[in-house]
Backbone as CSV, one residue per row, in Angstrom:
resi,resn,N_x,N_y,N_z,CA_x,CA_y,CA_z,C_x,C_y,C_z
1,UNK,245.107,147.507,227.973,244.124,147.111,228.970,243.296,148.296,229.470
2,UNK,243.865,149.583,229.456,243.215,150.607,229.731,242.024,151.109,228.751
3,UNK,242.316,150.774,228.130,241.234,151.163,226.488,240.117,149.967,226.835
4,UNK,240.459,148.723,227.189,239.337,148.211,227.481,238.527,148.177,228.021
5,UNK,239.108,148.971,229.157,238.621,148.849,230.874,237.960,150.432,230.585
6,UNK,238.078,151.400,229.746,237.348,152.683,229.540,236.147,152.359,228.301
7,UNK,236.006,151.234,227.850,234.767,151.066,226.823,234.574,149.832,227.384
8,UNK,234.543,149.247,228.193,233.415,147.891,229.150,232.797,149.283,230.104
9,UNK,233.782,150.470,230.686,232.838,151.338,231.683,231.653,152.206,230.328
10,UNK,231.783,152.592,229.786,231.430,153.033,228.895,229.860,152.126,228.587
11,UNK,230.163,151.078,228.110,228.799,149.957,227.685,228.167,149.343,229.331
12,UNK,229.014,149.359,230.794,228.098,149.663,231.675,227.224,150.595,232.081
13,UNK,227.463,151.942,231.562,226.800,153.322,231.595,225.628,153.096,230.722
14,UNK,225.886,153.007,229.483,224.850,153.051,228.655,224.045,152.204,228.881
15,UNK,223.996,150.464,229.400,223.192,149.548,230.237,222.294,149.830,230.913
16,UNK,223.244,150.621,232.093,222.413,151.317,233.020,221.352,152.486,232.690
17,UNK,221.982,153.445,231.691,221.118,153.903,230.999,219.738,153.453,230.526
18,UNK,220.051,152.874,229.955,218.940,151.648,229.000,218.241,151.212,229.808
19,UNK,218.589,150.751,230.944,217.412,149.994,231.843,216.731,151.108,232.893
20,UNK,217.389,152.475,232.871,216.735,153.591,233.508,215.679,153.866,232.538
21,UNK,216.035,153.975,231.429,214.949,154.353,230.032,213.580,153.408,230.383
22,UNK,213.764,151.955,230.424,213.167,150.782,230.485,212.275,151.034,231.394
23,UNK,212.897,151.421,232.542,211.914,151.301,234.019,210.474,152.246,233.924
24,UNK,210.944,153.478,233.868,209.840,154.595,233.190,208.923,154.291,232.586
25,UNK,208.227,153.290,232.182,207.130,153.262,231.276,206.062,153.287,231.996
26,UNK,205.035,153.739,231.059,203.162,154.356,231.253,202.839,153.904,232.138
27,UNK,203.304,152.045,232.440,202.298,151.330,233.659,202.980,152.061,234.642
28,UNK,204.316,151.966,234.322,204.869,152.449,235.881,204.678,153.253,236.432
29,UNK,204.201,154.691,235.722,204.338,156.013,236.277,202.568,155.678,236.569
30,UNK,201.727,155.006,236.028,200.253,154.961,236.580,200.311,153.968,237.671
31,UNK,201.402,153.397,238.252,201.313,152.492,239.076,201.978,153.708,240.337
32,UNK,202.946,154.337,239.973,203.304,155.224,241.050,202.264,156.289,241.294
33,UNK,201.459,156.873,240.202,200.265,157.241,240.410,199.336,156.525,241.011
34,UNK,198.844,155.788,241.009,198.146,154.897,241.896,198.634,154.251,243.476
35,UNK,199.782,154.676,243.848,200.232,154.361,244.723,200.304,155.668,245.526
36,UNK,200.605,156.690,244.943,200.338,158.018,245.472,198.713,158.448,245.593
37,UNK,198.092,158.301,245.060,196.634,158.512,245.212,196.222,157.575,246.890
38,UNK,196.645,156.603,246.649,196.723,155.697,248.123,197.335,156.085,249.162
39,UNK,198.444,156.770,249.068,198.914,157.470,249.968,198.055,158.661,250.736
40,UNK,197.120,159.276,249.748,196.828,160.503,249.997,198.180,161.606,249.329
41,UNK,198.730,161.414,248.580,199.604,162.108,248.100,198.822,162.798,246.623
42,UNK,197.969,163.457,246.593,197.047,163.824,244.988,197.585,164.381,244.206
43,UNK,198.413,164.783,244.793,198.706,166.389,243.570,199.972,165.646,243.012
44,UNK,200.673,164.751,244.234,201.456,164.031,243.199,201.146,162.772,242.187
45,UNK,199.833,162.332,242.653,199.699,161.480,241.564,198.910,161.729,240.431
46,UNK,198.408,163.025,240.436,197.880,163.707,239.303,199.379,163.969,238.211
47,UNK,200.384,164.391,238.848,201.260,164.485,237.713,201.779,163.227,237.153
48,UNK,201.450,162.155,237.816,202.261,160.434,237.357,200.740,160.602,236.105
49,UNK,199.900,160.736,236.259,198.841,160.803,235.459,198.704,161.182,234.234
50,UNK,199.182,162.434,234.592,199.516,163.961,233.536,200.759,163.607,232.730
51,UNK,201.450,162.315,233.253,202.265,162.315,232.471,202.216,160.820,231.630
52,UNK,201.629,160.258,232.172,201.230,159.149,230.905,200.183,159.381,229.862
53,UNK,199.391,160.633,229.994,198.872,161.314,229.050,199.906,161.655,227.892
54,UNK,200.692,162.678,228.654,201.465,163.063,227.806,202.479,162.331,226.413
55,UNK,202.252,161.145,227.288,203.132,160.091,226.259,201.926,159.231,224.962
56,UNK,200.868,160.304,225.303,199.781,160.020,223.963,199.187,158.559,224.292
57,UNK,198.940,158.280,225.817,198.084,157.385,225.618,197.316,156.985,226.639
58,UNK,195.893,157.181,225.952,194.701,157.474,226.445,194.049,156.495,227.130
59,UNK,193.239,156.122,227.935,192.561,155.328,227.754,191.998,155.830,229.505
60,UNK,190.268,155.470,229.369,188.984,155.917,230.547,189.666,155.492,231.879
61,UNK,190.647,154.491,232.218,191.155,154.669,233.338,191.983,155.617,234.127
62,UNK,192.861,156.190,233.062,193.822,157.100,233.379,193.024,158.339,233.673
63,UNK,192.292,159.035,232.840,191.716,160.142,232.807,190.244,159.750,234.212
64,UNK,190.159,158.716,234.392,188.849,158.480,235.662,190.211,158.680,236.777
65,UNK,190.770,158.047,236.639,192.145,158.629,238.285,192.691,159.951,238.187
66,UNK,192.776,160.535,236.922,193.195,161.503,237.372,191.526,162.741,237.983
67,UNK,190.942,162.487,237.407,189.585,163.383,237.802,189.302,162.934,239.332
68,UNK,189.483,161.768,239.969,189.679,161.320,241.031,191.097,162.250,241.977
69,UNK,191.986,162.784,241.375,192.934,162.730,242.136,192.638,164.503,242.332
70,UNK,191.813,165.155,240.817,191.526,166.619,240.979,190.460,166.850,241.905
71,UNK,189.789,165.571,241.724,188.391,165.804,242.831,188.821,165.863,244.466
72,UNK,189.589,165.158,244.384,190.515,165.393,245.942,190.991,166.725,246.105
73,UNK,191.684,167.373,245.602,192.737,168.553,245.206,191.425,169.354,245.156
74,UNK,190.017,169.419,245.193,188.973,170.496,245.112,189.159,171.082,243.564
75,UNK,189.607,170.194,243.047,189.792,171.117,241.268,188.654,170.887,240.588
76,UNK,187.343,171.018,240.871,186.270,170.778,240.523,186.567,170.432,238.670
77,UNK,186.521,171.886,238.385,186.555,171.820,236.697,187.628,170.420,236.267
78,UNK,189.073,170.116,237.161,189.606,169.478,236.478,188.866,168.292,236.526
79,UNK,188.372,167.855,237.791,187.526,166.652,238.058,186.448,166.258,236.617
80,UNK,185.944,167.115,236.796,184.696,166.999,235.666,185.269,167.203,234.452
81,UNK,186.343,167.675,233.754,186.729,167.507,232.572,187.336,166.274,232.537
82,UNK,187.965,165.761,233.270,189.008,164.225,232.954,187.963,162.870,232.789
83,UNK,186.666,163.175,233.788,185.637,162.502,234.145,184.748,162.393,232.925
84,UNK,184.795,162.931,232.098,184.233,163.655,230.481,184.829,162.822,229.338
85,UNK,186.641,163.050,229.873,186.769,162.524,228.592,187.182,160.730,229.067
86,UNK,186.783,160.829,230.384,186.934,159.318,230.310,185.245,158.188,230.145
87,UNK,184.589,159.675,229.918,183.202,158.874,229.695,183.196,159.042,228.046
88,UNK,183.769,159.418,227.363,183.858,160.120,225.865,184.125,158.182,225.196
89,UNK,185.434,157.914,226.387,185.804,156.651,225.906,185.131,155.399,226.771
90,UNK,184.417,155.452,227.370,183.801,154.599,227.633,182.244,154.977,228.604
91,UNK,181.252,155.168,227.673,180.242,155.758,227.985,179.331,155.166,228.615
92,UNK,180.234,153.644,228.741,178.595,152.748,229.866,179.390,152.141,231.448
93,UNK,180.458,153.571,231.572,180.575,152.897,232.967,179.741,153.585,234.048
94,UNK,179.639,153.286,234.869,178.456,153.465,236.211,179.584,154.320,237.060
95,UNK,180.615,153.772,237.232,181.758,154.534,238.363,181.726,155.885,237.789
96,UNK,182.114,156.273,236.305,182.264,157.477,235.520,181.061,158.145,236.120
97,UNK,179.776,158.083,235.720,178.478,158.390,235.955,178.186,158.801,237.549
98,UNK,178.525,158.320,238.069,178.316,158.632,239.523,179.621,159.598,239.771
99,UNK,180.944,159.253,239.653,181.367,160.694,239.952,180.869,161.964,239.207
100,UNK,180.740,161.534,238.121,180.191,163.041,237.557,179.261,163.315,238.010
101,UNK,178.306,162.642,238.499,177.067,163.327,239.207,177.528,163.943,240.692
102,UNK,178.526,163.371,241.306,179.409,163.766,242.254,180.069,165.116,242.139
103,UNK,180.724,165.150,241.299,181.456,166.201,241.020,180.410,167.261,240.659
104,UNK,179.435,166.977,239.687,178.677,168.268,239.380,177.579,168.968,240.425
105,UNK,177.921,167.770,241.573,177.293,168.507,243.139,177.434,169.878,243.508
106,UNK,179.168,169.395,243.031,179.956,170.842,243.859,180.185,172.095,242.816
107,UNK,179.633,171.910,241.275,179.831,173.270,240.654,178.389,174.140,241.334
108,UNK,178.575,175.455,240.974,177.924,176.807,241.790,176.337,176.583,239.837
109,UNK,176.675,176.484,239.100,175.468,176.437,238.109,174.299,175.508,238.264
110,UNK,173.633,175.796,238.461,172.590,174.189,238.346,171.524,174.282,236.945
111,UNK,172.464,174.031,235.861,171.399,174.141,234.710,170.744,173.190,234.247
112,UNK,169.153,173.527,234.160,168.068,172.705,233.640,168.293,171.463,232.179
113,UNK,168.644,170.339,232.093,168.834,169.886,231.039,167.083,170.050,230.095
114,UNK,167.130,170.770,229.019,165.818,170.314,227.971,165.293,168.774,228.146
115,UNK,164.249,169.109,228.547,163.628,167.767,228.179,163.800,167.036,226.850
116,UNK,163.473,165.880,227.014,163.842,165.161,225.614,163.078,163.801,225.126
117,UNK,162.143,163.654,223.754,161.389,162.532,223.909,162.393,161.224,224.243
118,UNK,161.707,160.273,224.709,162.142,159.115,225.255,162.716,158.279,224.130
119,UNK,162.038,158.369,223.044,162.704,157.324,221.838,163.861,158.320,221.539
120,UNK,164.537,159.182,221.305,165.825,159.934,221.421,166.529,159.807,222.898
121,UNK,166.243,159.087,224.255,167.104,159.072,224.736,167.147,157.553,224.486
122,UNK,166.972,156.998,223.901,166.941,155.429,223.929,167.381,154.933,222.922
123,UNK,167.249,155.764,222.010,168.806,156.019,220.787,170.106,156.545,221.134
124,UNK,170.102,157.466,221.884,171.495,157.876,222.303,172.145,156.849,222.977
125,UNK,171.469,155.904,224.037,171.801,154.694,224.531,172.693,153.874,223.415
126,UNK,171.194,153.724,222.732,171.740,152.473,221.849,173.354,152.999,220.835
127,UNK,173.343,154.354,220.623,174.715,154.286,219.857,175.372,154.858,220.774
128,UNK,175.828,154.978,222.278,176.670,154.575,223.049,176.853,152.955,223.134
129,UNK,176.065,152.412,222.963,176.404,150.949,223.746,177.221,150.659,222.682
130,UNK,178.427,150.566,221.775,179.361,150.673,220.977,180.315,151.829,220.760
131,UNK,181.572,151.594,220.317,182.150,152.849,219.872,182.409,152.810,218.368
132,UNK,182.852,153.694,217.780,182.451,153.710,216.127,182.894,152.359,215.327
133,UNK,184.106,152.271,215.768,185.212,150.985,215.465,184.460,149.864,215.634
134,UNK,183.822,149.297,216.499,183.119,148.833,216.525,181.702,147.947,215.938
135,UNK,180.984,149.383,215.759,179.975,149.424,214.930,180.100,149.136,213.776
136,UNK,181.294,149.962,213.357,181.724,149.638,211.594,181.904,147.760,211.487
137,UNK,182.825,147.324,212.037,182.846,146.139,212.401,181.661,144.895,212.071
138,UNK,180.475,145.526,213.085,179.763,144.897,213.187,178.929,145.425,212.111
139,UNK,178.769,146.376,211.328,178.026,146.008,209.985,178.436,145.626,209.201
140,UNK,180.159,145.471,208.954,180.882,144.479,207.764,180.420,143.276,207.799
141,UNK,180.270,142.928,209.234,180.036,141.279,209.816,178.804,140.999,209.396
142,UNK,177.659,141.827,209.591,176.428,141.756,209.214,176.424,141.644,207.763
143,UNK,176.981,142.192,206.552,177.249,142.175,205.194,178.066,140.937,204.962
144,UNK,178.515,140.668,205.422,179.341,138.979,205.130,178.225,137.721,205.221
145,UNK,177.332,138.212,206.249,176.306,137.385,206.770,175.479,137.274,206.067
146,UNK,175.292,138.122,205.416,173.678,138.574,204.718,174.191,137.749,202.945
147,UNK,175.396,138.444,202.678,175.522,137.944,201.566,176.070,136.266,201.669
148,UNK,176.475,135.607,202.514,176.717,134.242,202.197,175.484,133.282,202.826
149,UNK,174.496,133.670,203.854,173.463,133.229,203.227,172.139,133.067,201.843
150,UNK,172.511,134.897,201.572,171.766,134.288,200.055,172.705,133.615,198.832
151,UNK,174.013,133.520,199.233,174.612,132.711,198.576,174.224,131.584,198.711
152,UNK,173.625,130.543,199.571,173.437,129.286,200.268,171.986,129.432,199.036
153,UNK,171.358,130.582,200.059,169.707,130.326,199.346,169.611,129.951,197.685
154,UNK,171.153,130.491,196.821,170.782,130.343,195.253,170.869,129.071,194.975
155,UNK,171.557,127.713,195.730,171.739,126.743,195.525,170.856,125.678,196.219
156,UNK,170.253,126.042,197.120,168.912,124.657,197.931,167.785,124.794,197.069
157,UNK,167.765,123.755,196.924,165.970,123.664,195.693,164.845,123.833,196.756
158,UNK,164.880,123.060,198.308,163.606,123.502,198.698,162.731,124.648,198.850
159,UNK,161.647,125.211,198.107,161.081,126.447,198.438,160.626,127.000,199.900
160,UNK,160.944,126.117,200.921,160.345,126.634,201.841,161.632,127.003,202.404
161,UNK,162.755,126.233,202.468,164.373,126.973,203.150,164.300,128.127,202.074
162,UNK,164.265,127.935,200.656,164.969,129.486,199.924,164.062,130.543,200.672
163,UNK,162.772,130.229,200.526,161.969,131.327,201.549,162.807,131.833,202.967
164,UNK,163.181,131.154,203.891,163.548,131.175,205.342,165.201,131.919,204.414
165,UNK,165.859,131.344,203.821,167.262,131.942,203.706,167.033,133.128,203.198
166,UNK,166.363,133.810,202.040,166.348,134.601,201.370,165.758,136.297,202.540
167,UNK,164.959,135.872,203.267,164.674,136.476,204.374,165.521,136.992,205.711
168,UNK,166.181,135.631,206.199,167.290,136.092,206.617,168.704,136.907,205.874
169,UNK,168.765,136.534,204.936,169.467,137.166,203.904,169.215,138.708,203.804
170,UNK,168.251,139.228,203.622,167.592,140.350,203.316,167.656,140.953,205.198
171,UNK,167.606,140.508,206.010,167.295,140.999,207.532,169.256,141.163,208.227
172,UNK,169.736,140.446,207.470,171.482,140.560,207.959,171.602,141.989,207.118
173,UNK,171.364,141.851,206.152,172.030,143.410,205.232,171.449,144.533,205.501
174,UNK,169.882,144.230,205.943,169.231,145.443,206.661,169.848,146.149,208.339
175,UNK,170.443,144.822,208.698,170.742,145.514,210.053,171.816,145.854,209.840
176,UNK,172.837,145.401,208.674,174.119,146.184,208.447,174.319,147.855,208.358
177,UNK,172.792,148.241,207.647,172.607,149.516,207.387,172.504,150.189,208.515
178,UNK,171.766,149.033,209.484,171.472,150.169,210.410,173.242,150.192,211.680
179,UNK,173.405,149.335,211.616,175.025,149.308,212.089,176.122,150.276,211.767
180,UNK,175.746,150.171,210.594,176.123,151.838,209.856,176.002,153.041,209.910
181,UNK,174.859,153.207,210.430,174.057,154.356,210.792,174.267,154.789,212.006
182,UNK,174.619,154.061,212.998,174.430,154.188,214.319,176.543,154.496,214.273
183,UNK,176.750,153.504,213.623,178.368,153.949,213.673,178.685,155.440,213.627
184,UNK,177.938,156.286,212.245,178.493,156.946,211.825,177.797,158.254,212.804
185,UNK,177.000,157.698,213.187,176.577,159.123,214.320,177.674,158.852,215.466
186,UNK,177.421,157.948,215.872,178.744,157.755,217.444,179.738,158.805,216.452
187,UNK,180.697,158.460,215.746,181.689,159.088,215.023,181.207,160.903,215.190
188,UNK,180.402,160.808,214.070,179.803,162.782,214.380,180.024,163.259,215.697
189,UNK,179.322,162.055,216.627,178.948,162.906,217.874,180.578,162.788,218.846
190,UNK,181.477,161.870,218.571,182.550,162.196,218.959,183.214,163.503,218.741
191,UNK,183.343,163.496,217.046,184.853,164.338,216.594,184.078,165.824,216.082
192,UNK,182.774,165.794,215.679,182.174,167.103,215.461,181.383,167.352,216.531
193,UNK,180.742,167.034,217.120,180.288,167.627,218.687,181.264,167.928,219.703
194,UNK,181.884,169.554,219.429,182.727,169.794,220.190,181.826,170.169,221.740
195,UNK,182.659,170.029,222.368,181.998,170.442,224.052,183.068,170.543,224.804
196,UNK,183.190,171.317,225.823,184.378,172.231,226.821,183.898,172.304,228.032
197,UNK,185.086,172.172,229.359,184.217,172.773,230.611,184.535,174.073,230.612
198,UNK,184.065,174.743,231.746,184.289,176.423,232.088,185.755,176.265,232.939
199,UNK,186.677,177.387,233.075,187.594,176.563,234.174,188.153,177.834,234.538
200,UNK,187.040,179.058,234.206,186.941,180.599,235.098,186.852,180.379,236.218
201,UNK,186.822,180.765,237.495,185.845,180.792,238.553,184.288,181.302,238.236
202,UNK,184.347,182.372,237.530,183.653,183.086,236.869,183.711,183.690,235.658
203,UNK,182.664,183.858,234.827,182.738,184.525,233.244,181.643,184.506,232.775
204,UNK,181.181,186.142,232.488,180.171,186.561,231.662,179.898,186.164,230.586
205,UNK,178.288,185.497,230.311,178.406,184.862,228.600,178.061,186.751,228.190
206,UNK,178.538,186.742,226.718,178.012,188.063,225.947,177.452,187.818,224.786
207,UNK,176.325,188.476,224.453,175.687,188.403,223.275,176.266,188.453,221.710
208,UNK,177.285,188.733,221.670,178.177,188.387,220.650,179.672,188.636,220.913
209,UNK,180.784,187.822,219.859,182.165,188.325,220.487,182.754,189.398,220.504
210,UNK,183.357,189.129,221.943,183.679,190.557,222.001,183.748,191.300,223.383
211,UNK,183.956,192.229,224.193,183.886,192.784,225.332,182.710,193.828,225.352
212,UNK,181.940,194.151,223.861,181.513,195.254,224.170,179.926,194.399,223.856
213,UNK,179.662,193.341,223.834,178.431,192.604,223.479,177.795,192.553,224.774
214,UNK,176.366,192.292,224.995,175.478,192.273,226.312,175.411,191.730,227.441
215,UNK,176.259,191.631,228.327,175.950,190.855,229.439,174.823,189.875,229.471
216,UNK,174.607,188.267,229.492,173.728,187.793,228.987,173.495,186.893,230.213
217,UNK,174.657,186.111,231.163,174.530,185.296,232.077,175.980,184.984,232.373
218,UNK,175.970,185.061,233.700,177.325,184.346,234.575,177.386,183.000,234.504
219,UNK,178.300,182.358,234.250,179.060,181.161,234.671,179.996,181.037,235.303
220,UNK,180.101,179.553,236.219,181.297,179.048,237.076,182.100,178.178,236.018
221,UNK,182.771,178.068,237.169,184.048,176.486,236.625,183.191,175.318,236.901
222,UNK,183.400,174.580,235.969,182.905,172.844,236.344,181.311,172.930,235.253
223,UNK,181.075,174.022,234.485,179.730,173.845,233.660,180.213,173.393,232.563
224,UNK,179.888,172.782,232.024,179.458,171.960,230.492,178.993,172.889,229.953
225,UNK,179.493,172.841,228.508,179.144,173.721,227.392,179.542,172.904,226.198
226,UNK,178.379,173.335,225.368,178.241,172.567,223.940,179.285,173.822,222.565
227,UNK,180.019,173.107,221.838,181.123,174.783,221.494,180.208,174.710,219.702
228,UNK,179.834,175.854,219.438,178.808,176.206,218.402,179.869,176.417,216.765
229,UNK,180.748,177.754,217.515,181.604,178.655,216.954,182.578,178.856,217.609
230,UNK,183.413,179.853,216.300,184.963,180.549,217.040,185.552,181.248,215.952
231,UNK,184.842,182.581,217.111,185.737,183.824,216.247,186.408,184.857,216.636
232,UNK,187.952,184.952,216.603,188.823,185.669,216.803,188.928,185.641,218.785
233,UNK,189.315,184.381,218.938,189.263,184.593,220.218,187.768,183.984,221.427
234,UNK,187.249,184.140,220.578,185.949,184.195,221.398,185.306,183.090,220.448
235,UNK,184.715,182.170,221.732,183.246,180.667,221.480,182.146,180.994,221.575
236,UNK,181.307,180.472,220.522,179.751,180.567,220.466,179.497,179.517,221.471
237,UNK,178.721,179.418,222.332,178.453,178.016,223.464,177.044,177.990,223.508
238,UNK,176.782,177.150,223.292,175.075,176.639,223.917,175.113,175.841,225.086
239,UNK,174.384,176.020,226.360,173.924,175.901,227.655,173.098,174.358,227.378
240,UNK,173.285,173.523,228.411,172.141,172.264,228.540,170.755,172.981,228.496
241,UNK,169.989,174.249,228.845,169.287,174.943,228.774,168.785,175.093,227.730
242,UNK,169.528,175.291,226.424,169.467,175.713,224.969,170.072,177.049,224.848
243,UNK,170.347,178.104,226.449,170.773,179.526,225.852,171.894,179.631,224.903
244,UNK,172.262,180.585,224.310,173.069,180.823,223.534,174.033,181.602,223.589
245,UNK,175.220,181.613,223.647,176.242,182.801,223.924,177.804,183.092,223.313
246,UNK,178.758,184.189,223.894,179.822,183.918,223.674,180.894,184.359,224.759
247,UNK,181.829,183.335,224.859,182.671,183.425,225.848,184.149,183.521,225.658
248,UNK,184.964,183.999,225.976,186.518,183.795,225.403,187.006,182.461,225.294
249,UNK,187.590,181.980,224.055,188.411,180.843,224.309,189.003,180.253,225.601
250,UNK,189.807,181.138,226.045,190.407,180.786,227.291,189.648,180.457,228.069
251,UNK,188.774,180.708,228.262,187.969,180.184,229.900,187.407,178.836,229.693
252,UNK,187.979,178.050,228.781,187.160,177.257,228.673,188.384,175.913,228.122
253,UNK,187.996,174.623,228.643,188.938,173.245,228.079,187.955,172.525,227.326
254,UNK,188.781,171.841,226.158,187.665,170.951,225.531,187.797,169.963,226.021
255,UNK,186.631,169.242,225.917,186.477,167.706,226.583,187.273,166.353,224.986
């Protein structure tokens, strides 16, 4: 009876175990994060945050509360980097957009964005208003479309529908291309348009890498930078401005 009564305690431990394991999950710790942010408790609900990151999973809410919880905490740079990559994943929210314009109140840089013709910002729109997955999607769909109406069109004798099908036919596969097109830039401009905040207080850009290159321009924490290069330590960065420079790895997080 003793042997039994030491492996029933045994499989109550591990139970209990198991349902300690259980309790812990992502919602929970973003729900205790979110309950601490309500409190006014930030710094602790930045780590309930920090840690459903950690468990590899992403998504524009988590990273918008936690830039919320750094923006409290005065962590400017962290604010505006979490705020970044939660606009990375969802680029048509308005809340995102306004804190970042919020947040980039309080960095010390105020750099000039290049002007830009209007039909290029009205493309950048249009391949935000999708994410790549997406897009791809929707030009398969468009190619299914295109080809089973001119499938239809080879079999109706009237010339005036084969006209109307054969047209639509030809206008589904054309916009597939362009579905395509627009996919595969979103994609570029995700995973090869690298970009970083500053998260120095301060740091000299230099004319090439290195300590002994030209003093070229100061930066704060909380600036945006476009990342060019990287060599031995040191980033090539281009400025919303267009300047050009290099800065140490370290001073800098990627978005």
């Amino acid at each position: 009876m003793k042997g039994v009564t030491i492996h029933m305690t045994w499989i109550l431990l591990l139970l209990l175990m198991a349902q300690g394991g259980i309790a812990v999950t992502p919602d929970s710790l973003a729900e205790k994060g979110n309950q601490a942010f309500g409190e006014g408790q930030y710094e602790t609900a930045a780590e309930y945050y920090e840690q459903v990151l950690d468990e590899n999973l992403e998504s524009s809410s988590i990273y918008f509360n936690l830039g919320n919880a750094y923006y409290k905490l005065n962590n400017v740079a962290g604010a505006i980097l979490n705020y970044e990559k939660a606009k990375k994943l969802d680029p048509n929210d308005e809340d995102i957009d306004f804190n970042l314009k919020l947040a980039g109140m309080r960095t010390v840089d105020k750099i000039e964005t290049i002007p830009t013709f209007f039909i290029s910002d009205w493309t950048t729109d249009l391949i935000n208003l999708y994410s790549e997955d997406t897009w791809g999607w929707l030009s398969m769909l468009m190619v299914w479309m295109g080809f089973s109406i001119l499938s239809i069109y080879v079999v109706v004798k009237s010339p005036a529908i084969k006209k109307l099908l054969f047209g639509l036919g030809i206008l589904f596969l054309a916009m597939s291309f362009v579905c395509f097109g627009l996919g595969n830039k979103k994609y570029n401009s995700v995973v090869h348009e690298q970009k970083a905040i500053v998260f120095s207080p301060s740091i000299i850009i230099k004319s090439s890498p290195g300590e002994n290159g030209n003093d070229l321009v100061v930066l704060h924490e909380g600036t945006k930078v476009m990342i060019l290069d990287e060599v031995g330590g040191w980033n090539k960065i281009k400025l919303a401005n267009g300047n050009v420079g290099w800065l140490p790895s370290s001073s800098i997080e990627n978005i």
